[in-house]
KEDRENBA-642366 format. One line per 5 residues: number of its first residue (from 0); their letters; for each residue x, y, z of N, C-alpha, C. Coordinates in steps of 0.05 Angstrom, whole numbers. Atoms other than C-alpha are relative to their C-alpha. Layout:
NUM = a = X:Y:Z:X:Y:Z:X:Y:Z  ...
This chain:
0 = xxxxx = 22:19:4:-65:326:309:10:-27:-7  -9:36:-2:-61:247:305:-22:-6:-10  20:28:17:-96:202:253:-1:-24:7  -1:27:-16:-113:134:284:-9:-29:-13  24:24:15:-141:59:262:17:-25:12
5 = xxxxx = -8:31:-11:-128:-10:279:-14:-22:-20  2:33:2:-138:-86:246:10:-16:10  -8:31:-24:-143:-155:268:31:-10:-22  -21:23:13:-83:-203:257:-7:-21:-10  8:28:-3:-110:-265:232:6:-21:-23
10 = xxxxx = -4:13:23:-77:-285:173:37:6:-8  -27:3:0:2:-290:146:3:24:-10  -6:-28:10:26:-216:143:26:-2:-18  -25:11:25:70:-226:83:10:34:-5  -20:-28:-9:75:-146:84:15:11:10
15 = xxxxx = -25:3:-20:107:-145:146:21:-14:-7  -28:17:0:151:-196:138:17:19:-11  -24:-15:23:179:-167:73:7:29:6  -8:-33:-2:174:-91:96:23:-1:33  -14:4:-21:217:-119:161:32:1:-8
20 = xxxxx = -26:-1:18:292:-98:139:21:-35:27  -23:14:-12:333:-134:207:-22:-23:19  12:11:-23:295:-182:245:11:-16:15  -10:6:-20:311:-209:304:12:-35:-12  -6:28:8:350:-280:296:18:-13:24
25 = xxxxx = -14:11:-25:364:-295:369:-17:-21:10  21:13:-10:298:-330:380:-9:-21:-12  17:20:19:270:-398:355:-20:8:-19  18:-2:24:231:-389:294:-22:-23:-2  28:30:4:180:-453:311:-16:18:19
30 = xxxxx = 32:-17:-25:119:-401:338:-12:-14:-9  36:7:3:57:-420:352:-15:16:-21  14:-13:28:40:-367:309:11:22:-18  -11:-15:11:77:-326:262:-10:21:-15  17:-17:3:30:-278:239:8:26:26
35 = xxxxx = -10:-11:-14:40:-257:314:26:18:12  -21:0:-3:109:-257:314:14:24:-21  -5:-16:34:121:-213:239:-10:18:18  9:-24:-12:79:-160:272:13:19:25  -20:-5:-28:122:-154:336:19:8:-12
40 = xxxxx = -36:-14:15:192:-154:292:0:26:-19  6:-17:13:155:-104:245:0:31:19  5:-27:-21:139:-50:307:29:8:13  -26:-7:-25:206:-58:338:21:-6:-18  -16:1:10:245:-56:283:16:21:-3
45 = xxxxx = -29:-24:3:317:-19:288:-1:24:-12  4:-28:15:311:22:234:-18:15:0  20:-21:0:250:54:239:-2:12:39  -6:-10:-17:264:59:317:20:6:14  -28:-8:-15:325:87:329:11:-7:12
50 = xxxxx = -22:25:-16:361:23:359:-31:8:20  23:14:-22:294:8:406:4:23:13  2:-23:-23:304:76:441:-37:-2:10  31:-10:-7:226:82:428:-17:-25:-5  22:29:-1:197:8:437:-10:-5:30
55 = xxxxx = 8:-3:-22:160:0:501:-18:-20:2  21:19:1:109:-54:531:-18:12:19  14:-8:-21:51:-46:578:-11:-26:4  0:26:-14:37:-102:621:7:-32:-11  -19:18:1:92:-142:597:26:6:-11
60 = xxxxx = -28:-17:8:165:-132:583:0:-3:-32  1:-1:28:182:-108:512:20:-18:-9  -8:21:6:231:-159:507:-7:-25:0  15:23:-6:191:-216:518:-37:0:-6  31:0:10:130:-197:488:-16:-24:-10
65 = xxxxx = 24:27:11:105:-251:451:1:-24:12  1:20:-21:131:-301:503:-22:0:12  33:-3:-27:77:-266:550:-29:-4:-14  26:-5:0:31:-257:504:-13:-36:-16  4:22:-2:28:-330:473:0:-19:29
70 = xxxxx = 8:8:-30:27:-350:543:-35:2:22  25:-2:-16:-34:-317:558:-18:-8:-20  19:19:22:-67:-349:496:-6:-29:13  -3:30:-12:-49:-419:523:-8:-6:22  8:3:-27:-67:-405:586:-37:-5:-3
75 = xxxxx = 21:4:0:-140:-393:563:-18:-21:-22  4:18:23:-138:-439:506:-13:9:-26  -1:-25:17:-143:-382:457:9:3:-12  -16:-15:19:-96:-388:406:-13:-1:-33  6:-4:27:-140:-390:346:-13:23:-7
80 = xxxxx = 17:-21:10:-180:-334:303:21:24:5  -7:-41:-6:-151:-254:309:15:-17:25  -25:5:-16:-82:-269:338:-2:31:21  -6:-25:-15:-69:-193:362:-19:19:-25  1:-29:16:-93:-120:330:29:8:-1
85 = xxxxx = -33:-17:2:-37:-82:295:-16:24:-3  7:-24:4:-55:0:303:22:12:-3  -31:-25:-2:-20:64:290:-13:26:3  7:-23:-11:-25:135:315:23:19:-16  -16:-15:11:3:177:262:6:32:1
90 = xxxxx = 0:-32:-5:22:258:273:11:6:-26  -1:-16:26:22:318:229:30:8:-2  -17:-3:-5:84:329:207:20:32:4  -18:-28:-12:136:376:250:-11:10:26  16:-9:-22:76:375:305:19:-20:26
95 = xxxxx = -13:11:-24:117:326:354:20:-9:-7  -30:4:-3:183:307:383:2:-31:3  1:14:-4:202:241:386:-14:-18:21  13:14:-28:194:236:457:-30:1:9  33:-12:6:127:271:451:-13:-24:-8
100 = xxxxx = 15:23:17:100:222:401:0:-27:21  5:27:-11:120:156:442:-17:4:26  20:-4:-22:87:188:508:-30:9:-9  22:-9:5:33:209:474:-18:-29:-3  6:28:13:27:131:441:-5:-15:28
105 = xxxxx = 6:24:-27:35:97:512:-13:21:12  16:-9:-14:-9:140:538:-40:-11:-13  26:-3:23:-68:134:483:3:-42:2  5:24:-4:-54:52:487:-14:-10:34  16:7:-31:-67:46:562:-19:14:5
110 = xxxxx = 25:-10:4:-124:88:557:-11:-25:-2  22:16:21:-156:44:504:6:-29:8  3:27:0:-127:-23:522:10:-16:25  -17:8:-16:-87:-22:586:-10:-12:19  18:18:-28:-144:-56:638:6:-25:-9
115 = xxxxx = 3:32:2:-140:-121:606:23:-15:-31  -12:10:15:-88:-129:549:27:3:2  -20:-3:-6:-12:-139:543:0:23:-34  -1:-21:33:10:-82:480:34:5:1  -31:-2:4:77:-69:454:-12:26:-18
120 = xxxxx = 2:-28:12:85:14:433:16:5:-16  -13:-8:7:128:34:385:6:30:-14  0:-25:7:149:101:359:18:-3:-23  -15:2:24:170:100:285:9:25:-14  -10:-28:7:222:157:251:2:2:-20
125 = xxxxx = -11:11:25:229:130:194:-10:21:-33  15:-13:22:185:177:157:-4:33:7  -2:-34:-13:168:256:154:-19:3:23  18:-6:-30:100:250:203:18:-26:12  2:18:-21:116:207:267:-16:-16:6
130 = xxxxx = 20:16:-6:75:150:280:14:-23:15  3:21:-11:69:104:333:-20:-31:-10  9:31:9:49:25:322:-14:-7:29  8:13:-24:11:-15:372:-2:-25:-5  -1:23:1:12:-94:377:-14:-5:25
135 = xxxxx = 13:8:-24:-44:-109:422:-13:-34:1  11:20:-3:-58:-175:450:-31:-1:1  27:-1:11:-124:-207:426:-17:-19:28  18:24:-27:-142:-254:496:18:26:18  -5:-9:-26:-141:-214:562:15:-19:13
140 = xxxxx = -12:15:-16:-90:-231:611:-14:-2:32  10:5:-22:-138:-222:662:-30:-14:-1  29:19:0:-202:-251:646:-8:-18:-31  -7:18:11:-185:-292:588:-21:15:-34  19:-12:17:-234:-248:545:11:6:-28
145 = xxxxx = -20:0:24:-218:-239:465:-13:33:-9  4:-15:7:-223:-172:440:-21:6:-18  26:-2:19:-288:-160:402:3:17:-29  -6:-14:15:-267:-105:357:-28:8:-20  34:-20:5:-334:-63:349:8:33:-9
150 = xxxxx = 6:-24:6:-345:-8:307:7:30:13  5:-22:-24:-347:39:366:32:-1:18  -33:-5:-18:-278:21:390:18:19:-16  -10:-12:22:-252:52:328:-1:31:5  6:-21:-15:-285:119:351:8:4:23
155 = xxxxx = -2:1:-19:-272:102:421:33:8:1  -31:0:-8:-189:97:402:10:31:-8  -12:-42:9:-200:179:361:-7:1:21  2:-22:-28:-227:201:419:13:-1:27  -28:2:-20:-174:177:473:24:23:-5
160 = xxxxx = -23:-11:25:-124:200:412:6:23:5  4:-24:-3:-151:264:414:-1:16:28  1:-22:-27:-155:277:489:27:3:-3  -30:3:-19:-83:248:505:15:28:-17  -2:-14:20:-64:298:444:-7:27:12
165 = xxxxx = 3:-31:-10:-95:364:469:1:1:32  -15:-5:-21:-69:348:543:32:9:-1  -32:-11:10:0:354:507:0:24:-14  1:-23:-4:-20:418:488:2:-3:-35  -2:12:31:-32:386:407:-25:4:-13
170 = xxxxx = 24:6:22:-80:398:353:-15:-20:-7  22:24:12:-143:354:336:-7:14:-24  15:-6:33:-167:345:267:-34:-10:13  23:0:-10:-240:357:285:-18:-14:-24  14:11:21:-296:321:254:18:-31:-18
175 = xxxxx = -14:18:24:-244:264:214:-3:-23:12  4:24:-5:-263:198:200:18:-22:13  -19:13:-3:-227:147:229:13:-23:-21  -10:18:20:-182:95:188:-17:-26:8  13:18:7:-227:45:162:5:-31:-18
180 = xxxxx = -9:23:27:-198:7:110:19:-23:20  -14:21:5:-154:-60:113:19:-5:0  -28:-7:-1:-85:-73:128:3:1:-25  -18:3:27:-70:-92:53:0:37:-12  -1:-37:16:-95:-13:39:18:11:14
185 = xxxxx = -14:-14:-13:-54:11:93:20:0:0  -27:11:11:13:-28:77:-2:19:-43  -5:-7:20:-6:0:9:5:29:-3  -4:-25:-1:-4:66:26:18:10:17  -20:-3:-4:54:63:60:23:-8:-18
190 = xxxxx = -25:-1:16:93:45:4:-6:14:-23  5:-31:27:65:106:-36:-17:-12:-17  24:-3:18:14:69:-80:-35:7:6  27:-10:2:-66:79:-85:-13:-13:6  28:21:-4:-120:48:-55:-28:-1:-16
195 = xxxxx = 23:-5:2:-184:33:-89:-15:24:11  15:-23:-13:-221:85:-50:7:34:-13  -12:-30:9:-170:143:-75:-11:3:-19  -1:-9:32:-173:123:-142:-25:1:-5  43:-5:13:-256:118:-148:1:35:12
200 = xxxxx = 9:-27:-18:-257:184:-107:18:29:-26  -5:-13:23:-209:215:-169:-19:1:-27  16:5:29:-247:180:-228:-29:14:11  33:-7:-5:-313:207:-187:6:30:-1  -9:-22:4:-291:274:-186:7:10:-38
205 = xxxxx = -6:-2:24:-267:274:-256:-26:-3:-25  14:5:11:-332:244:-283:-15:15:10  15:-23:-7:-369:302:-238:1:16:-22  -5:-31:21:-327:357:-277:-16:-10:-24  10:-9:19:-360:336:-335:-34:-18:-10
210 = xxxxx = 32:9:4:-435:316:-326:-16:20:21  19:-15:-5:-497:356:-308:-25:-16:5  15:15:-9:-541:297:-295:8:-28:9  -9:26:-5:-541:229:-262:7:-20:-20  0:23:12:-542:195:-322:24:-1:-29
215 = xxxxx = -27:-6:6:-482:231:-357:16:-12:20  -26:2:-15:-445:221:-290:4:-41:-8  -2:18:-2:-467:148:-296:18:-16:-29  -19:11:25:-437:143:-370:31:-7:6  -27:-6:13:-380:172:-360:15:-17:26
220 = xxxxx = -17:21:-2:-359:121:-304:1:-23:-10  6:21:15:-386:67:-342:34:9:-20  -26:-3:25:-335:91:-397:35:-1:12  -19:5:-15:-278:94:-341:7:-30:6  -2:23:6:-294:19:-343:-10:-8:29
225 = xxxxx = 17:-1:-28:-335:20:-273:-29:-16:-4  21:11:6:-396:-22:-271:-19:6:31  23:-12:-29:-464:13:-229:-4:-34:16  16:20:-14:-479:-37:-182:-27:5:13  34:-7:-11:-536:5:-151:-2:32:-7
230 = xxxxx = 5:-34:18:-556:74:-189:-9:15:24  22:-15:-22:-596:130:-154:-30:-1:11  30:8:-16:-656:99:-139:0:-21:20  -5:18:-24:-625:58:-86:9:22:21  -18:-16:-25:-602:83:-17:18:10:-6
235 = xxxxx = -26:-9:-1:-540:73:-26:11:-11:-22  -25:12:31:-499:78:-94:33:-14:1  -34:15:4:-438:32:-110:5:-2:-26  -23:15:31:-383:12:-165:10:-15:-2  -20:19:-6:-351:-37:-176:20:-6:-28
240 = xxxxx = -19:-9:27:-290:-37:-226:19:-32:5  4:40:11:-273:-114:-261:13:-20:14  -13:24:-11:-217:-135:-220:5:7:30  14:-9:-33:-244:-109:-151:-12:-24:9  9:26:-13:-267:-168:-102:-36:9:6
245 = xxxxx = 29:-7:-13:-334:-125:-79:-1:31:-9  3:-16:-4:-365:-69:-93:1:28:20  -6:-25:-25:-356:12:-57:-21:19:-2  28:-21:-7:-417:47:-30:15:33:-14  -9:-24:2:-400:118:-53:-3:25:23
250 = xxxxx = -10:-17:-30:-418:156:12:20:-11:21  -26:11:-12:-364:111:40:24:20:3  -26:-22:-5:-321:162:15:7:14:3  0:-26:-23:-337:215:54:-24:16:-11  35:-17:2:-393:272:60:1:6:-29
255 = xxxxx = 5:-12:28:-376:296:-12:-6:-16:-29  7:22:21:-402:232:-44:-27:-16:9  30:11:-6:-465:218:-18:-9:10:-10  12:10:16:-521:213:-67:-14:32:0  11:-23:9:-544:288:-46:27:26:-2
260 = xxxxx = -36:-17:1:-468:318:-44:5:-1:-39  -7:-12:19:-467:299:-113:-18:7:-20  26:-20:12:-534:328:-142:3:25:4  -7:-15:-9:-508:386:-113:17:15:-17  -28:0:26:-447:383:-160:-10:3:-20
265 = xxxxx = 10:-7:41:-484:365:-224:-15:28:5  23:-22:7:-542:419:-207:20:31:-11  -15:-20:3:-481:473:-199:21:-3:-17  -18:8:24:-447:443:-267:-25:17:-22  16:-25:21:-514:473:-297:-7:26:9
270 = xxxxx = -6:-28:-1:-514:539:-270:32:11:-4  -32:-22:6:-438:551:-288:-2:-1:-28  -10:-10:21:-437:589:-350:19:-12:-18  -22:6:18:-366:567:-375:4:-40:7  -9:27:1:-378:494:-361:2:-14:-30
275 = xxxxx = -8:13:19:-345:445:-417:-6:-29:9  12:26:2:-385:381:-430:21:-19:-12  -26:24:11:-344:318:-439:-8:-12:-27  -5:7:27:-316:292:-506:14:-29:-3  -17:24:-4:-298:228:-521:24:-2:-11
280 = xxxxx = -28:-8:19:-228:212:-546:-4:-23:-30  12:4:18:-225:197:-612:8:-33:-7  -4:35:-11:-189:118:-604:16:-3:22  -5:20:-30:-166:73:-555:28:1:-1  -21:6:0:-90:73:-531:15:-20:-4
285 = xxxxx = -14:27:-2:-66:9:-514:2:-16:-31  6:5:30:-97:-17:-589:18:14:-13  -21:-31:30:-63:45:-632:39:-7:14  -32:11:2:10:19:-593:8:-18:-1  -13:25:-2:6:-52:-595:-3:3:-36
290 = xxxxx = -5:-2:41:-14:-35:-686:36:12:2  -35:-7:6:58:6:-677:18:-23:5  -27:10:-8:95:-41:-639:-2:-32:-21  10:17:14:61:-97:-681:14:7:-33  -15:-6:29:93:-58:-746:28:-2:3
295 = xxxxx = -22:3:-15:156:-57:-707:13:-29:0  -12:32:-17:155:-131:-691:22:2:19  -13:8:-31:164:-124:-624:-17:1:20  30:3:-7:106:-151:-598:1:-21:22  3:21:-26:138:-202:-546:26:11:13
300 = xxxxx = -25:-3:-16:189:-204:-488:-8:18:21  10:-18:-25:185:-168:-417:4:30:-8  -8:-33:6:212:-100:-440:-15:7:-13  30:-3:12:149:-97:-485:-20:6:17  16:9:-19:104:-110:-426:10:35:14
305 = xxxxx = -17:-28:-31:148:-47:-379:-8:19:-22  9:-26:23:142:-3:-447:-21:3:-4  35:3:2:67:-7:-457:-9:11:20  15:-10:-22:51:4:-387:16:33:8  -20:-28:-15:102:66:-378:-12:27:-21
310 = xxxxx = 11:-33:12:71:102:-440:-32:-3:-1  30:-9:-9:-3:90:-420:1:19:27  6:-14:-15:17:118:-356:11:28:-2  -14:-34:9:48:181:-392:-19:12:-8  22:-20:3:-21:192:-420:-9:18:25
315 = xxxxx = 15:-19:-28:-52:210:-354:19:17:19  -19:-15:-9:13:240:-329:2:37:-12  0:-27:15:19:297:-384:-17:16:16  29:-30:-2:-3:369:-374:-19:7:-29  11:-19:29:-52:408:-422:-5:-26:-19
320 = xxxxx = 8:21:16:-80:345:-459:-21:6:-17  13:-17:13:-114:358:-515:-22:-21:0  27:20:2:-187:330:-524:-3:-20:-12  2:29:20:-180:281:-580:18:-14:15  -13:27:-16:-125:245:-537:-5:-24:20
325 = xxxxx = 18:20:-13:-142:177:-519:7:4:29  -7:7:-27:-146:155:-448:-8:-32:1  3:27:-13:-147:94:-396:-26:-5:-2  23:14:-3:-206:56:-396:-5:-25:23  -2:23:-27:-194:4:-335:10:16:23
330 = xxxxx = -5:-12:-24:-187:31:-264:34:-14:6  -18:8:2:-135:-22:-263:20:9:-14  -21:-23:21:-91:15:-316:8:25:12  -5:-27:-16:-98:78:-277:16:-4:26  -14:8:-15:-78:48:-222:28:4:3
335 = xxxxx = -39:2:3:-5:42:-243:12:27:-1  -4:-21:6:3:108:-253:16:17:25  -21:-5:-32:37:116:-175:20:-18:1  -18:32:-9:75:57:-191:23:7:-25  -20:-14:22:111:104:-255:32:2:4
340 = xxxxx = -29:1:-10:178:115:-233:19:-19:12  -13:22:-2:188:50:-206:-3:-12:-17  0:16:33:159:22:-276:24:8:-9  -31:-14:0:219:70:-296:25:-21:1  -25:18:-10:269:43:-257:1:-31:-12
345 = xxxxx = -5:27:6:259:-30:-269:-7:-6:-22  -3:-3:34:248:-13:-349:21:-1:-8  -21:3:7:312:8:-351:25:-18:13  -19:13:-10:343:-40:-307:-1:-25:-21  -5:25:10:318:-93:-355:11:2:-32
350 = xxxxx = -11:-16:24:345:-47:-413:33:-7:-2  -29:2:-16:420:-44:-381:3:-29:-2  -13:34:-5:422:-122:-375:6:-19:-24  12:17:26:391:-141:-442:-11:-21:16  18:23:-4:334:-181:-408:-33:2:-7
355 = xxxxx = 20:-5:14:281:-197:-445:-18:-26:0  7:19:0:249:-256:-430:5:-11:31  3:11:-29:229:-297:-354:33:-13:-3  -23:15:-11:290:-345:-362:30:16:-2  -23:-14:-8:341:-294:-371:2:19:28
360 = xxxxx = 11:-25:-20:306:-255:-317:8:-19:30  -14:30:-18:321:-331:-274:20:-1:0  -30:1:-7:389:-335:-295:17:24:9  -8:-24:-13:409:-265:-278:-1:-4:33  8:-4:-37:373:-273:-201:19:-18:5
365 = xxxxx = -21:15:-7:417:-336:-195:28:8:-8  -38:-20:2:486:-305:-223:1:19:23  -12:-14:-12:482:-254:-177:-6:-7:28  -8:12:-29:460:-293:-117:21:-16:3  -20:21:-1:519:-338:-133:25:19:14
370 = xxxxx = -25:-17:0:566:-272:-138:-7:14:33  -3:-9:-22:537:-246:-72:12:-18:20  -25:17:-21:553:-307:-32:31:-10:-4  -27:1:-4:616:-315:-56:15:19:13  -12:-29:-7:639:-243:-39:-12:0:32
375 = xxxxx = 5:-7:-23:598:-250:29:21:-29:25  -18:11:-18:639:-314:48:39:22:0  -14:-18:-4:695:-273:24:15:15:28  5:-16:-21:682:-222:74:4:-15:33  -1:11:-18:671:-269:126:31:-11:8
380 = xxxxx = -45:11:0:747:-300:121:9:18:12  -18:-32:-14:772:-221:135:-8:-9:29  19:-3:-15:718:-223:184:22:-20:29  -11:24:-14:750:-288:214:32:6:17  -34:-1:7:825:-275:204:-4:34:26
385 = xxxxx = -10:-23:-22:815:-200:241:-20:4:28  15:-4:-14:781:-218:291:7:3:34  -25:-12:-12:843:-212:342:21:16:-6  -24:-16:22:887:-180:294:-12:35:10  18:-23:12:831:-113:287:30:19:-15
390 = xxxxx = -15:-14:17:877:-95:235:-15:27:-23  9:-27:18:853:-19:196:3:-16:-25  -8:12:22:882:-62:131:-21:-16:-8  22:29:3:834:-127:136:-28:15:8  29:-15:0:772:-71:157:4:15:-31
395 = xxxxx = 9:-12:15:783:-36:103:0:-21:-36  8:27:12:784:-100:53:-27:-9:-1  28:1:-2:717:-111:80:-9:12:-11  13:-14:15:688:-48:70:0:-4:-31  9:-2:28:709:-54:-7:-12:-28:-7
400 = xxxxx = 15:25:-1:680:-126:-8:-31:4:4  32:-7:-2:615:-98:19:-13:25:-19  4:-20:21:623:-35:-30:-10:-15:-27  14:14:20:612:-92:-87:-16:-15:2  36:11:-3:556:-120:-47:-24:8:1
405 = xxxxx = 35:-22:-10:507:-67:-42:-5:5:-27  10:-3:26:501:-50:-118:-14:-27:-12  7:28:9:494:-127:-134:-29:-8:18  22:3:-14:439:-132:-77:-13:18:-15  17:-19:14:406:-68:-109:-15:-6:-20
410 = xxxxx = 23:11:29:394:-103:-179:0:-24:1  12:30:-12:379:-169:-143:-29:11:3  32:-7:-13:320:-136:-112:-20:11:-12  21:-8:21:294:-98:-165:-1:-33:-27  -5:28:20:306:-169:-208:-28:-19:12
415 = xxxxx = 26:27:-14:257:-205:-158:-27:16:2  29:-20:1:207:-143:-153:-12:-6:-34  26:-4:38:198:-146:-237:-3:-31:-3  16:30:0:194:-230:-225:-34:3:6  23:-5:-4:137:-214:-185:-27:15:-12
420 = xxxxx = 14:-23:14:104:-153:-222:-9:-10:-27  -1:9:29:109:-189:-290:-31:-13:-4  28:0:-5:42:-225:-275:-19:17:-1  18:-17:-3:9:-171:-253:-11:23:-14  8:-13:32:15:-128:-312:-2:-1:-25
425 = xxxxx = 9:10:14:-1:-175:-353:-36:-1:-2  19:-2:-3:-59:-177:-324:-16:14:-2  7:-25:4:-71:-101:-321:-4:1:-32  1:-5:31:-57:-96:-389:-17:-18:-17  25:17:20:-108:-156:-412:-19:12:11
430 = xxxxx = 31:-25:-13:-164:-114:-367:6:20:-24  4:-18:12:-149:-52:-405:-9:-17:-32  6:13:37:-142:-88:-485:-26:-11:8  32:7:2:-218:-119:-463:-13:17:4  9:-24:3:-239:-52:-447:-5:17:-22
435 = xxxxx = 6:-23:25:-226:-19:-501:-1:-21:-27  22:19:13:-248:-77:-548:-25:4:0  31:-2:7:-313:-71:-520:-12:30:-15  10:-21:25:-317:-4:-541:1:1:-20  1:3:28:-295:-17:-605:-23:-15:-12
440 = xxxxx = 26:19:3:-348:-72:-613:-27:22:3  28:-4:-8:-399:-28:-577:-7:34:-29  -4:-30:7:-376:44:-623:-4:-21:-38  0:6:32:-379:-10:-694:-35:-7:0  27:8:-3:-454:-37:-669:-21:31:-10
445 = xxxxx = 14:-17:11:-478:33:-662:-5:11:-39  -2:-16:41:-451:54:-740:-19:-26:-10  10:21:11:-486:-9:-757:-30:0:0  22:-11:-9:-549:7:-725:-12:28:-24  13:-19:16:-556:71:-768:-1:-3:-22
């Protein structure tokens, strides 16, 4: 079986770029449009295709793709709005062979796009399922036309998917929605974290198990830190959680969340006998460790910031949690909780260094970009010197030259990942501390009240 979806190009894929390990550096870098261009080096990149064995074009050569296909922009005077679609045709994994998968991919593209667009195929190995990429031009090369990208093509590309698939003698996942979401969700879920969608579709489930009416279920996302945007007396119910751009219909997220899927749930929460009604916990996390680390005085510096977030996400990690133990209260907080092990890693990288603070975290990235290019001109000299010689002596010089470049790149890159991240969980972590403030505010009003 093959999972399918597609989006437009129309904006700077900064994903790509960065998830691009070798890109090409034979070609001028002044495009017309680089958006276009990232997406191309991303599909046909080396490592994920086995030295280009499995890169392929259809009505234009795969070497010259974006020559042709900025060509046929210009030609119709078309190069603005939705550059190209980037799709992918992912398999179950162990169901196809390499060669399988890319015939299956250029088969399922010229189906769906081959009358009127140029497409570049790719077949990526990189991972345990197989998945093909598509880079389809957004102007026809034959009638100058721009791809509309309707609802119904989306359907139109499973059900190609699924023929070309059970002519190869392959399983369909019957009934399954097609990929809907956004490249940013899709890049996100290729590098193992969580999309909005997952994580409401956990917290909605979680706040099922323990309500028996709509207006328990509605507490207890409220208390998850979710705000109703439209209850059950609308069509269609949504959430929206504080540092979300728009609210999420909840039958969005499939049949088992529409408005009578989960009446369904609560009704059969009050005919089960051994059901256990939810308890609140008895205080707030984040508060009860910043009083410790506050007795501690050690209440500033980045390694504060990595510690904080690594043991909120150990609450929701643990097994067997006992009822009085606090929890998250920001979706945003939960969030991180896929992002644990790399919190990990770059906790203790900034442990190992003694860095504790942005400008040591600056002069580190510069020391060791200094120490890599020295060691890579280095290298280059051998490089130079055996380059008639091919002396075994001056290769193996190299190699240990590049043996002390790859560790130094290693905690370069995690050095510029926790630059980046440092923001962001600052941020997380002022969402959660206003969270659970308000409850404190809202849990001292009530005692006040009585």
């Amino acid at each position: 079986m093959a999972t399918t979806g597609f989006w437009p190009v129309k904006d700077r894929l900064k994903e790509v770029i960065d998830y691009a390990d070798n890109p090409n550096k034979t070609i001028d870098k002044k495009f017309l449009d680089e958006d276009l261009w990232a997406a191309l080096r991303y599909v046909e990149n080396d490592a994920k295709t086995d030295r280009k064995m499995y890169v392929s074009a259809i009505n234009c050569p795969a070497k010259r793709a974006y020559e042709h296909m900025i060509a046929t922009k210009r030609r119709y005077g078309k190069t603005g709005g939705n550059v190209a679609y980037h799709g992918y045709q992912s398999f179950q994994t162990g169901e196809v062979t390499p060669e399988e998968a890319h015939k299956i991919g250029l088969e399922t593209a010229r189906r769906m796009w081959g009358g009127d667009y140029e497409i570049v195929v790719t077949t990526h190995l990189n991972t345990d399922n197989l998945h093909n990429h598509f880079v389809v031009n957004s102007v026809s090369f034959k009638t100058g036309r721009k791809f509309e990208n309707h609802i119904s093509d989306h359907y139109r590309l499973r059900e190609i998917s699924d023929a070309v698939c059970l002519e190869y003698g392959k399983s369909v996942l019957k009934e399954a929605d097609f990929y809907g979401g956004g490249k940013k969700e899709y890049w996100l879920k290729q590098k193992g974290g969580m999309t909005h969608r997952e994580l409401l579709k956990g917290d909605i489930d979680t706040a099922l198990a323990q309500s028996t009416n709509f207006k328990a279920f509605e507490i207890r996302l409220k208390d998850m830190g979710y705000e109703i945007r439209r209850d059950e007396r609308f069509a269609h119910y949504s959430v929206k959680a504080p540092d979300w751009q728009r609210a999420i219909r909840l039958d969005r997220l499939g049949k088992e969340y529409t408005p009578q899927a989960i009446r369904e749930r609560l009704l059969n929460n009050q005919r089960y006998v051994g059901y256990v009604p939810f308890q609140k916990p008895k205080y707030t996390p984040l508060l009860s460790l910043e009083i410790e680390y506050g007795k501690m005085k050690r209440m500033d510096g980045i390694q504060i910031l990595f510690a904080l977030v690594i043991e909120l996400c150990r609450l929701v990690t643990g097994n067997n949690i006992a009822k009085d133990t606090p929890r998250l209260l920001s979706p945003a907080m939960r969030q991180e909780v896929v992002n644990l092990n790399k919190t990990l890693k770059e906790y203790k990288f900034l442990c190992e260094n003694h860095i504790d603070s942005p400008q040591e975290l600056v002069s580190f990235i510069e020391r060791t970009e200094q120490q890599i290019s020295a060691l890579e001109k280095e290298r280059q000299s051998i490089y130079n010197r055996n380059r008639h010689k091919k002396s075994d002596e001056l290769n193996a010089e190299a190699r240990a030259i590049s043996a002390k470049i790859k560790p130094l790149r290693e905690e370069l890159s995690i050095a510029k990942a926790v630059t980046e991240k440092i923001p962001k969980l600052k941020e997380v972590i002022e969402t959660e501390r206003q969270a659970e403030a308000a409850v404190l505010t809202k849990n001292k009003e009530r005692r006040y009240v009585r």
